[in-house]
C-alpha positions in Angstrom: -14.6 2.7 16.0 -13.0 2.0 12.6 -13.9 3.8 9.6 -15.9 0.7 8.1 -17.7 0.9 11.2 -18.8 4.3 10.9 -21.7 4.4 8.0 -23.9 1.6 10.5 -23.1 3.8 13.6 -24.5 6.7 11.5 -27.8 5.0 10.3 -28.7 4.4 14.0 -27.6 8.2 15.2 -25.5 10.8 14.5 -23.5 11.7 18.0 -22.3 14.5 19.2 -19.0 14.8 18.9 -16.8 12.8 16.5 -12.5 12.7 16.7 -11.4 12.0 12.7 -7.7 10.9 12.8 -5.9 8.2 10.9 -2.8 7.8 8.3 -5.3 7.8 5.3 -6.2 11.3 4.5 -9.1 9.4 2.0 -10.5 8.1 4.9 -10.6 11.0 7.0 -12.5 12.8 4.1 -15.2 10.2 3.5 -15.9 10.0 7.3 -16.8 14.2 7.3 -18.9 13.2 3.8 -20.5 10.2 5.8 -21.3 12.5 8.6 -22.5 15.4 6.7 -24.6 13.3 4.4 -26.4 11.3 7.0 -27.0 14.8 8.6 -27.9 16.8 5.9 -28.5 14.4 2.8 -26.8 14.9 -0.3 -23.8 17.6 0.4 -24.8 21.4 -0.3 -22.3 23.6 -1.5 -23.5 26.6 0.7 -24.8 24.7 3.2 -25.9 27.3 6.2 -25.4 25.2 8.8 -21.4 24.2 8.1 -19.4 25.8 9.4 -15.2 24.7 9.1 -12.7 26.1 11.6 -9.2 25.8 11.8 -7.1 25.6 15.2 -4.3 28.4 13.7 -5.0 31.5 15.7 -8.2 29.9 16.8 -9.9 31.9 19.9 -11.2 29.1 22.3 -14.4 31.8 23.7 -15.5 32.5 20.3 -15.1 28.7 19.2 -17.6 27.7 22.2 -19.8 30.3 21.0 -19.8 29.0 17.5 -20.6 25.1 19.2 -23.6 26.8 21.1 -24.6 29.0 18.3 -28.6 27.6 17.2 -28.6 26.2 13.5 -30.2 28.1 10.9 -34.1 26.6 10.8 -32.9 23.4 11.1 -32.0 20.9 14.1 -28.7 20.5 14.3 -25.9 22.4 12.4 -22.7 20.5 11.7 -18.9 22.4 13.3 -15.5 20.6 11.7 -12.9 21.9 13.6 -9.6 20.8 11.1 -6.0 20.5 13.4 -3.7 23.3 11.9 -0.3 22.0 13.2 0.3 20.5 16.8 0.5 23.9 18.5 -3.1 23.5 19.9 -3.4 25.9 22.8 -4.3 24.3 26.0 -7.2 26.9 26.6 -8.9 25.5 23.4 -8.0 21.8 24.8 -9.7 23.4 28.2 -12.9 24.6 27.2 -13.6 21.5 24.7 -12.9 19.5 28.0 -16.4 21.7 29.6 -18.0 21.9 26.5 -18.3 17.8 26.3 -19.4 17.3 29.7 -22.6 19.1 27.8 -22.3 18.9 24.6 -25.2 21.4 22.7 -27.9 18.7 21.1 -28.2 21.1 17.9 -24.6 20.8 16.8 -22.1 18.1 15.9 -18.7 18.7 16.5 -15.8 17.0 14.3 -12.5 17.3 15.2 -10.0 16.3 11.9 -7.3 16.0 13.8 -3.6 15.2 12.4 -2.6 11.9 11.6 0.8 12.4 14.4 -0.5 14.5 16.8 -1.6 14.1 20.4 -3.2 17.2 21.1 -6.5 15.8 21.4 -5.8 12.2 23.8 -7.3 13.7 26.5 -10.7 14.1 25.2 -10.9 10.6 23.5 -13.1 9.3 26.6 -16.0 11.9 25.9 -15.5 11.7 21.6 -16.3 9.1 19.6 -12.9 8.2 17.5 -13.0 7.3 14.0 -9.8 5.0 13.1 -9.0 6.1 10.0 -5.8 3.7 9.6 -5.0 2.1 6.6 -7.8 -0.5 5.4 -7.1 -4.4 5.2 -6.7 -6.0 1.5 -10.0 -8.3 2.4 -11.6 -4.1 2.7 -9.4 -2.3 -0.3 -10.2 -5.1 -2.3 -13.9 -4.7 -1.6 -13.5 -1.0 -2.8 -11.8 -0.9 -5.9 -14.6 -3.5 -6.8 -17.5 -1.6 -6.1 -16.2 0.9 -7.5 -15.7 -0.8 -11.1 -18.8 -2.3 -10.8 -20.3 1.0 -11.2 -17.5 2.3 -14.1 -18.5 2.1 -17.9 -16.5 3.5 -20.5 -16.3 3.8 -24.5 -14.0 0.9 -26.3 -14.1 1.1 -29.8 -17.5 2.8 -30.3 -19.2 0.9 -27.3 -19.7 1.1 -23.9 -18.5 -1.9 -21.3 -17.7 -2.3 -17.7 -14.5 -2.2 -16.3 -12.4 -4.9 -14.5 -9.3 -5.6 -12.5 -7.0 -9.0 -12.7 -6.0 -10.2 -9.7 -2.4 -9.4 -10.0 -3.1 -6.6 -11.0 -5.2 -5.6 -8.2 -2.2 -7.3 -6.0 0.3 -4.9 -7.6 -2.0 -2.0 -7.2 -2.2 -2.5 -3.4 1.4 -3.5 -2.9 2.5 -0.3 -5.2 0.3 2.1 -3.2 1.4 1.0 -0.1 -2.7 0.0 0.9 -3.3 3.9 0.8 -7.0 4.7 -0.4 -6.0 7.9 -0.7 -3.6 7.0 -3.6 -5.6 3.8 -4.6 -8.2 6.6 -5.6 -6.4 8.5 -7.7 -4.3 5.8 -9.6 -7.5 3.4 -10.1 -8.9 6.5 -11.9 -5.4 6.7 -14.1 -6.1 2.8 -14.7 -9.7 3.2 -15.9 -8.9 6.2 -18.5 -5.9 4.5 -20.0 -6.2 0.9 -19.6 -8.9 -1.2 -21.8 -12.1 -2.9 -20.5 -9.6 -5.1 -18.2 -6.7 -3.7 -15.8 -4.0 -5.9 -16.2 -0.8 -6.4 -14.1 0.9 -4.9 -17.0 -1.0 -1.8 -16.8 -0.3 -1.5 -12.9 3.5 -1.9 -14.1 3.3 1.3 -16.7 0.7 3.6 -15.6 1.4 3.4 -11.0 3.3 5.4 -9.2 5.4 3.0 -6.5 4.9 4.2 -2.8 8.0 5.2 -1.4 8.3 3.2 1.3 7.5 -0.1 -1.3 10.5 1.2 -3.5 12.1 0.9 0.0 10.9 -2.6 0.6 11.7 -3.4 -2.8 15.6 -2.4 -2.3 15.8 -4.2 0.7 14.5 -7.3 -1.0 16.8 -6.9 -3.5 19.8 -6.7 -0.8 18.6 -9.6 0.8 18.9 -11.6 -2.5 22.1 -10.0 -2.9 21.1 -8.3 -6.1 23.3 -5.4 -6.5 22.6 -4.8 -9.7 18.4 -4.1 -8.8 19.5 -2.4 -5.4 22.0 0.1 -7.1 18.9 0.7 -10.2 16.3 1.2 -7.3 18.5 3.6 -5.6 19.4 5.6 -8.2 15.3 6.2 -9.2 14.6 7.1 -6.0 17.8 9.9 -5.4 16.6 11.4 -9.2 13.2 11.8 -7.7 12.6 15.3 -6.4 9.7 13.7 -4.4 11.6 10.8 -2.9 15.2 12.3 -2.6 14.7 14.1 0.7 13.1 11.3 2.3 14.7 8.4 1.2 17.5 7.5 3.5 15.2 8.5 6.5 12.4 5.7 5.3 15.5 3.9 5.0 16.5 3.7 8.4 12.7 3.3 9.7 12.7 0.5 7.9 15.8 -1.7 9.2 14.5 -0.4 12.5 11.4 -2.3 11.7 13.5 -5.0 10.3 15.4 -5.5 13.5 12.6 -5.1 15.6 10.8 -7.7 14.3 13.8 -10.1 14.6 14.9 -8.9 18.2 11.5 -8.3 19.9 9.9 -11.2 21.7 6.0 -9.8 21.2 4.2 -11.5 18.7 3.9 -9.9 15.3 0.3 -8.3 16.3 1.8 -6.7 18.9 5.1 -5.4 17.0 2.5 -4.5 14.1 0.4 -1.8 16.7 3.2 -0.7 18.3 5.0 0.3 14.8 1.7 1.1 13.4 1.6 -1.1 10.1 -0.3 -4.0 9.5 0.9 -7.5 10.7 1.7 -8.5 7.4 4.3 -5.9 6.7 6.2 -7.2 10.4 5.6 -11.1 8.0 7.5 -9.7 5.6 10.0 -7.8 7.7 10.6 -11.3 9.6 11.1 -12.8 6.3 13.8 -10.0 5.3 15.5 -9.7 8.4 16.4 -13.1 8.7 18.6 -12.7 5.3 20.8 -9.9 7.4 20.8 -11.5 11.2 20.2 -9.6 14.4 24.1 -8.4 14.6 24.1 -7.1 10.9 21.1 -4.8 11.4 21.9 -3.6 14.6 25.1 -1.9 13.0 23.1 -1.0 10.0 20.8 0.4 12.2 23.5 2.4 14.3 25.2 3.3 10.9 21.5 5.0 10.0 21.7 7.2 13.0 25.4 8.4 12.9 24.2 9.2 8.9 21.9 11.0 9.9 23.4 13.1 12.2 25.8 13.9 9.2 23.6 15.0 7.0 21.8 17.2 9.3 25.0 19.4 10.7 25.7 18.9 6.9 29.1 16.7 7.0 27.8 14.6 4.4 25.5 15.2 1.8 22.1 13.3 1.1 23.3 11.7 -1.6 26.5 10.7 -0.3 24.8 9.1 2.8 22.5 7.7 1.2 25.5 5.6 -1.2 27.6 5.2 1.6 24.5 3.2 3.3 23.4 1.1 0.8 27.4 0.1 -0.1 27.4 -1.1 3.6 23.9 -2.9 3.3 25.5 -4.9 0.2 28.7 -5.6 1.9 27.3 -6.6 5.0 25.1 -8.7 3.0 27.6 -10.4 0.9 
C-alpha cells in the first residue's frame, strides 16, 4: 500500500507484520508513528512494550524469541526491526520466512528496511509493504497546508496564521526535490523567518536547492545554451563540501535519464517506474533531451562513464572531470 493509504488501513486493524521502505526517510518515520499510535495511542517515551532492533550482529534465534516474547500486561507489544546495511544474514531472512507462516497475534513486527536494498523481496508476499516513495504535488501540497493551517506566530505584537503563495509553494517543491523529509525542515525555516505570508522570494533566500534540481537546473541552462548560468551553477555546486563528491555522479544519472527517455519506446509511466521518479520528471527530461538529440547524449553519456572510471583509479581529479564534462555538454550543445 502507499503511505497515504496507511492511516485508513490502520483505523480498521493493525496487521501483523508491516515492510517500511521508500526514498523518503519522513515517510518511513511517520508510518512507525502511525503504527505505534494506533497501537498504543499517544507515543510513550519508555513504552514497555517497544522494543527496536537492529540487523548489525543480529542473532536470528534470539530475534524469534523476542517476536514470541508475551507483551507486558498488554495485548500486543510492537518489534521494529531497523535494516543496518544490506549484509542481512540469510538465517535471519530464514527464520522470518517460518515465523510469518505464523506470525504471534501479540506482537507487530516492522521491518524499516533500506530505501536500496533487496534483502527483504522474498517476504513481501506474507508482509504488508508500506510505499514510502516520494508523494505527488496534488499530496505535498495537501501537507504543507495542513500544516500552516495549524501555525500561528507573533508579527508585530500579535499573533496571525501563516500562509504560502503559490509560487512559492511551487519553488519549495521543485527546490526540495518533492522530499517531505526536507520539505519538513525548510517549511519550518520558512515559518520562523518569513512574515505571516511565504513568498517566492522567501523560498529564493532562506531554501536549500536539492542536488539533483541544481542538476536539472545546469542542464536547463545547457540546453538554452547559457554558459554563463551553467559555469555559475557549477562552480556552487564543486565549492559545496556536501555536493562536491556527488556532483558529476548525479550528473551522469541524469543524461542517462535524459537519453532514456528520448531513446526508449515505453511510455513515460513506464520509463518513470523503471527509473524510479515521478512521470513528470521523464516530462521534463523529454523536454531537455530533445535540445541535445539522441547521438549527442549517447556520447555524453559514454563520456560520463570513461570520467568516471578516471576519477576512480584517480587519473583525473573530481574537479577536473567534472569541468572537462560540462565543457563538452556546452560544446556539444553549441
Amino acid at each position: 500500500m502507499k503511505f497515504v493509504e496507511l492511516k485508513n488501513s490502520l483505523k480498521n486493524e493493525v496487521l501483523p507484520c508491516y515492510l517500511v521502505q521508500g526514498e523518503d526517510d519522513f515517510l518511513c518515520n511517520s508510518s512507525l508513528n502511525l503504527i505505534e499510535r494506533q497501537m498504543f495511542g499517544e507515543i510513550m517515551r519508555n513504552n514497555l512494550n517497544k522494543q527496536v532492533v537492529s540487523t548489525e550482529n543480529l542473532d536470528a534465534n534470539k530475534f524469534i524469541d523476542i517476536l514470541n516474547t508475551v507483551p507486558f500486561f498488554a495485548k500486543q507489544k510492537l518489534v521494529i526491526l531497523k535494516q543496518y546495511d544490506d549484509k542481512v544474514s540469510n538465517d535471519i531472512i530464514s527464520q522470518l520466512k517460518n515465523y510469518l507462516l505464523n506470525p504471534s497475534s501479540s506482537t507487530v513486527l516492522v521491518i524499516y528496511a533500506l530505501n536500496s536494498s533487496d534483502a527483504f523481496k522474498s517476504l513481501k508476499n506474507n508482509v504488508t509493504v508500506v510505499d514510502c516513495s516520494r508523494l505527488d504535488k496534488k499530496n505535498i501540497t495537501g501537507w504543507v497546508l495542513a500544516k500552516l493551517k495549524n501555525t500561528k506566530k507573533m508579527v508585530d505584537n500579535t499573533e496571525v496564521g501563516v500562509t504560502i503563495n503559490a509560487d512559492a509553494l511551487d519553488l519549495l517543491i521543485d527546490y526540495t526535490n518533492g522530499y517531505l523529509s526536507k520539505i519538513s525542515m525548510e517549511i519550518d525555516k520558512l515559518i520562523a523567518y518569513a512574515n505571516s505570508t511565504i513568498t517566492k522570494q522567501d523560498v529564493e533566500n532562506l531554501v536549500s536547492k536539492d542536488l539533483e534540481y541544481s542538476i536539472f537546473e545546469l542542464t536547463e541552462a545547457i540546453g538554452q545554451g547559457n554558459k554563463t548560468k551553467a559555469v555559475m551553477i557549477k562552480n556552487d555546486l564543486m565549492s559545496n563540501r556536501k555536493t562536491f563528491n556527488t556532483t558529476l555522479s548525479v550528473c551522469s544519472s541524469f543524461f542517462r535519464r535524459l537519453f532514456l527517455s528520448i531513446t526508449s519506446p515505453l511510455p513515460n509511466s513506464e520509463i518513470a517506474s523503471m527509473l524510479g521518479v515521478k512521470e513528470y520528471a521523464i516530462t521534463k527530461s523529454k523536454e531537455i533531451a530533445k535540445k541535445f538529440g539522441a547521438k549527442t547524449l549517447k556520447q555524453i553519456v559514454e563520456l560520463c562513464a570513461d570520467l568516471d572510471y578516471k576519477t576512480k583509479t584517480s587519473e583525473m581529479s573530481l574537479e577536473n572531470a567534472t569541468d572537462y564534462l560540462l565543457a563538452f555538454v556546452l560544446n556539444a550543445r553549441s
